[in-house]
N, C-alpha and C positions, 0 to 999 in steps of 0.2 A: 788571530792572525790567519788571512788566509792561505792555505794551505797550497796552492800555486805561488805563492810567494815566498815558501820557504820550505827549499828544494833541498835542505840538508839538515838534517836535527840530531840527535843523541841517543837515540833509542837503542840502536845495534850498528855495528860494522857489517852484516849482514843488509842494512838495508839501503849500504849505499849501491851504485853502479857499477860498471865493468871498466876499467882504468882502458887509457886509447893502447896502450901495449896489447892487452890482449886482444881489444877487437881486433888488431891489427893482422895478430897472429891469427886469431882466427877466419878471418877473411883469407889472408895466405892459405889456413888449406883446406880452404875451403873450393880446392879447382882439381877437377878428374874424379876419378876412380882408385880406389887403395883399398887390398885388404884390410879386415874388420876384424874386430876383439884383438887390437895390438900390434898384430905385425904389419907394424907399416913406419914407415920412414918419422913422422914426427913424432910417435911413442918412442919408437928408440932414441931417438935424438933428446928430447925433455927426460929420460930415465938419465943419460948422461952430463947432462947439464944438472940433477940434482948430482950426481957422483962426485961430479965436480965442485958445488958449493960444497957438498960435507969434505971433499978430498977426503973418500975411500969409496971402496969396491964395496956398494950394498945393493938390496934387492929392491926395486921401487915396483908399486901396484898405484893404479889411480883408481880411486873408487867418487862414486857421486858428490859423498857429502863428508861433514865429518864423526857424525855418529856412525856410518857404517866403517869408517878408517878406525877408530877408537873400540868399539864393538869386536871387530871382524879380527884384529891386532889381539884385543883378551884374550878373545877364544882360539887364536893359535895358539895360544898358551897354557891353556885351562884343561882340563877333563872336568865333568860335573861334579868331583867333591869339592873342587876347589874354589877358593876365594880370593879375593882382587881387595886389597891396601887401598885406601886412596879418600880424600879430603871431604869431609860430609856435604861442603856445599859444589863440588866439583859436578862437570856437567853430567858423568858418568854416573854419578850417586841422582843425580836429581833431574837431570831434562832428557836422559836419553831411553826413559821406558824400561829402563832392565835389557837394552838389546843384547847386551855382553852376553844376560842369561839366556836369549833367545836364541842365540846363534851357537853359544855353548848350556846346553840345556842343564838350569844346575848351580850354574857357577854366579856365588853369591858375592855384591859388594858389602865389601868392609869397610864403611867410613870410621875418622878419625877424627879431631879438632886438631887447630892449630890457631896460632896467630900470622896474623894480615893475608890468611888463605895459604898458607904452609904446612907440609909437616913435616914434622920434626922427627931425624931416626928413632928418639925415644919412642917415639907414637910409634914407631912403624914394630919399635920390639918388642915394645907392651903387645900389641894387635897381635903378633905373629905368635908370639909365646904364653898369651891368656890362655889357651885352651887348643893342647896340640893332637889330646886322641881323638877317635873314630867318630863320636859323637855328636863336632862340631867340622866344619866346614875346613880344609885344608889352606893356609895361605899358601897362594900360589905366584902372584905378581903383585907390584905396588905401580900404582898408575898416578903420573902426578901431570899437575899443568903447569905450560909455559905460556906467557906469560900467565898467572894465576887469575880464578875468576873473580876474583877483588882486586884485580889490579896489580897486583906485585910481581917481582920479578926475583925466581931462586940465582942467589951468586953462582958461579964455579964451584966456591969452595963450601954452599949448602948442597950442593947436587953429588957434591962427592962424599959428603956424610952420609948423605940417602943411602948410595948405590952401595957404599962399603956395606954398611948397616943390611941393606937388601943380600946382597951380595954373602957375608956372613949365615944369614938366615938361607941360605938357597932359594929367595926369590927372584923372577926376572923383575924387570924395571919397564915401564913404557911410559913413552912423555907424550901428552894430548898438548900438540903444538899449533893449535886452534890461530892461536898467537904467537908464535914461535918466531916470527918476522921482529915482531914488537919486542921481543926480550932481548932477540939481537942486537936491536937499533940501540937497546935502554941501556945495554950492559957494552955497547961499544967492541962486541968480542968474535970470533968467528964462528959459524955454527958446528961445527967440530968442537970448539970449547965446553960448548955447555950441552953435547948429545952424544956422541958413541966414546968421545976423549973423557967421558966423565960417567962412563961403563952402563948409558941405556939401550939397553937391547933393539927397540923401536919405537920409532916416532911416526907419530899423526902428524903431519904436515898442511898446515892448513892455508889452502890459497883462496878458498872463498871471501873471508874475509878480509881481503888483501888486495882486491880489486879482479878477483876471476868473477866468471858465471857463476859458478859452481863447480864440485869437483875437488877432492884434496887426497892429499896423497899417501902412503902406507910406505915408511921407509924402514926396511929390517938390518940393523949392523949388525945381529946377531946370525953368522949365516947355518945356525941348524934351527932356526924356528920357520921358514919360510917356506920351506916341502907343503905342496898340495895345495897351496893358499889360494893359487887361481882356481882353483876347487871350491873353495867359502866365497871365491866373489861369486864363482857362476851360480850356486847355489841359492846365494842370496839376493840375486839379481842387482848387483856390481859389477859385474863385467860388460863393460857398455861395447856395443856393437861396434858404432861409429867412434871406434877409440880417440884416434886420433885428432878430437873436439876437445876431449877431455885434457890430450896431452898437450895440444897446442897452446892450452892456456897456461903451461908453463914455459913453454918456449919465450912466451911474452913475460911473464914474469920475470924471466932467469936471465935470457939474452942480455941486457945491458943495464942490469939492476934494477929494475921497476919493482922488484918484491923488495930492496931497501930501501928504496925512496919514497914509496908507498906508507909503510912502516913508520919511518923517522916523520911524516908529516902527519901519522896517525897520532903519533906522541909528542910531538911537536904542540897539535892541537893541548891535545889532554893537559899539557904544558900550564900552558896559556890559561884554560879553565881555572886549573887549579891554583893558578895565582892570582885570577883574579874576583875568584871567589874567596879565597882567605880574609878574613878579617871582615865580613860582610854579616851586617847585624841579623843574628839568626841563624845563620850559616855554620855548618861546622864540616871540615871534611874528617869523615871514619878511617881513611888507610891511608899508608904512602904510597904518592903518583909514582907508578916507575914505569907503566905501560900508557896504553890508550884507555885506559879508563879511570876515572873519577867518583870516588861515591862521595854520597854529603847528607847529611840532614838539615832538612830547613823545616818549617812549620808550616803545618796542614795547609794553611790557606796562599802561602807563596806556591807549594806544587801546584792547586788547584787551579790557582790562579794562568801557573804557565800552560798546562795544558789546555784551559781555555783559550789561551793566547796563541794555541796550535802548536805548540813544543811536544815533541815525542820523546818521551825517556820512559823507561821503567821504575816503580817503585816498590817492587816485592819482587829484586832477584838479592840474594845470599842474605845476612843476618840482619841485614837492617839498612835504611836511608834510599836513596836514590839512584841509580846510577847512571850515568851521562857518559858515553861510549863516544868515541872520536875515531873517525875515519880515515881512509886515504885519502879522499877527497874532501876533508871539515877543511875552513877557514878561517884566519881568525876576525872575520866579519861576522862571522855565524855565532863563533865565542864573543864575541861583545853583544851583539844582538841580544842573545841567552841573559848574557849578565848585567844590561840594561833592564832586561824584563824582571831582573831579580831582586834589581833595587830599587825600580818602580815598584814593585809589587809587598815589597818592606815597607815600604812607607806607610 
């Protein structure tokens, strides 16, 4: 297939575009002159409009990406005995380099298993209680994902096993909310529900993936973690100049819901995939849909097949199969396309 002709695949939410909200916003301030690193009228303004979806009084930082929000977030937390809980295939354990340990020099991740990309407080008290003297590595935080990177989505009432559990053990809690849009839409609940009302300290807020540039955001409910933090972005070269780019693009999000409708059409997609992949000779899906993602296993020469055919997905992220990622912008022209090519390709 060629590859001008098929302007939207599965590969990542990362590789779709900038949703017209944000260009919008960003065009808006994009006129005069305003002070830089922050104080300026649309940083504050986007810092209130997240205040307002959690409905409370928290600390918001906008940093680049979201491994430096998830990173930079540990290490307010961390001293270098310490150690970070958190899911073996999470992005933290496996695509982000070790930055946690970079930024807090020292502080080692402690992965876990779980099923369909969870864990479970058991995991979290085995991990915390294997080995608590001088020896070994102190646990210090448990880092979980929302939506998770197989696709699932923790209830209210698994988030509140967690925290208690953490909580009991004197760990903090932090949610890499990469997908944090997507869990909302799945779970139908308000972001309060399932983040500072269910005792995590702070959240990764991720608007890249959701139709920004770039850019996501560091939200602290706990307010004695957040001292000096503008200290770790400038350090880390997260404290962007020309702030006000950065924060505009949630103004666009936040303003009139585009980060929920964004969302609900990202899983909407995923929806759709995963039903109409069911039942498909060869086919098998590994987890349940509850986000924007789909994994599956088909046979060697159906993938090879698509990717010939110009499909972009990935085949070696988390324990196995494929996984077919859905956008704010996927269609479900795009989903039958995909699964016309799948039963051609069965044949």
């Amino acid at each position: 297939m060629d590859e001008a002709k098929r302007a939207r695949h599965f590969a990542s939410d990362n590789n779709s575009g900038i949703c017209p909200e944000v260009w919008a916003a960003l065009a808006e301030a994009n006129t005069g002159h305003v002070t830089g690193y922050g104080d300026d009228p649309w940083t504050e303004k986007a810092k209130q409009y997240v205040r307002d979806l959690f409905e409370v009084d928290c600390e918001v930082f906008f940093v680049f990406n979201g491994t430096a929000a998830n990173s930079l977030a540990l290490a307010s937390m961390c001293d270098s005995y310490h150690s970070v809980i958190s899911f073996d295939y999470s992005h933290v354990v496996t695509d982000e380099c070790n930055a946690p340990g970079f930024f807090a020099p020292g502080v080692k991740m402690q992965p876990v298993s779980g099923e369909n990309g969870k864990i479970e407080p058991d995991a979290i008290d085995r991990a915390a209680r294997s080995r608590r003297d001088v020896h070994a590595s102190m646990p210090r935080a448990v880092s979980l994902t929302q939506a998770t990177e197989l696709g699932t989505v923790y209830t209210p009432d698994e988030l509140a096993g967690i925290t208690k559990t953490a909580r009991d053990l004197g760990l903090y809690v932090h949610m890499d909310g990469a997908r944090f849009a997507n869990a909302v839409a799945s779970l139908g609940v308000k972001p309060r529900e399932i983040s500072w009302e269910m005792g995590v300290d702070v959240l990764s807020l991720g608007g890249t993936k959701n139709g920004g540039v770039g850019g996501d955001a560091v939200v602290f409910f706990n307010e004695n973690l957040p001292q000096n933090f503008l200290y770790r972005c400038k350090q880390s070269g997260q404290l962007a100049s020309k702030m006000r780019f950065l924060a505009a693009q949630w103004i666009g999000l936040l303003q009139d819901g585009a980060w929920l409708r964004n969302a609900k059409n990202a899983n909407r997609a995923a929806a759709l995939l995963d039903t109409q992949l069911r039942g498909l000779p060869g086919v098998r899906i590994l987890y349940p849909r509850q986000a924007n993602a789909v994994f599956v296993d088909m046979p060697g020469p159906v993938l090879d097949g698509l990717h010939e055919r110009g499909w972009h997905f990935y085949a070696d992220v988390g324990p196995g199969g494929a996984r077919l990622m859905c956008s704010w912008d996927s269609m479900a022209e795009d989903v039958e396309a995909f699964v016309r090519d799948v039963v051609d390709l069965s044949k």
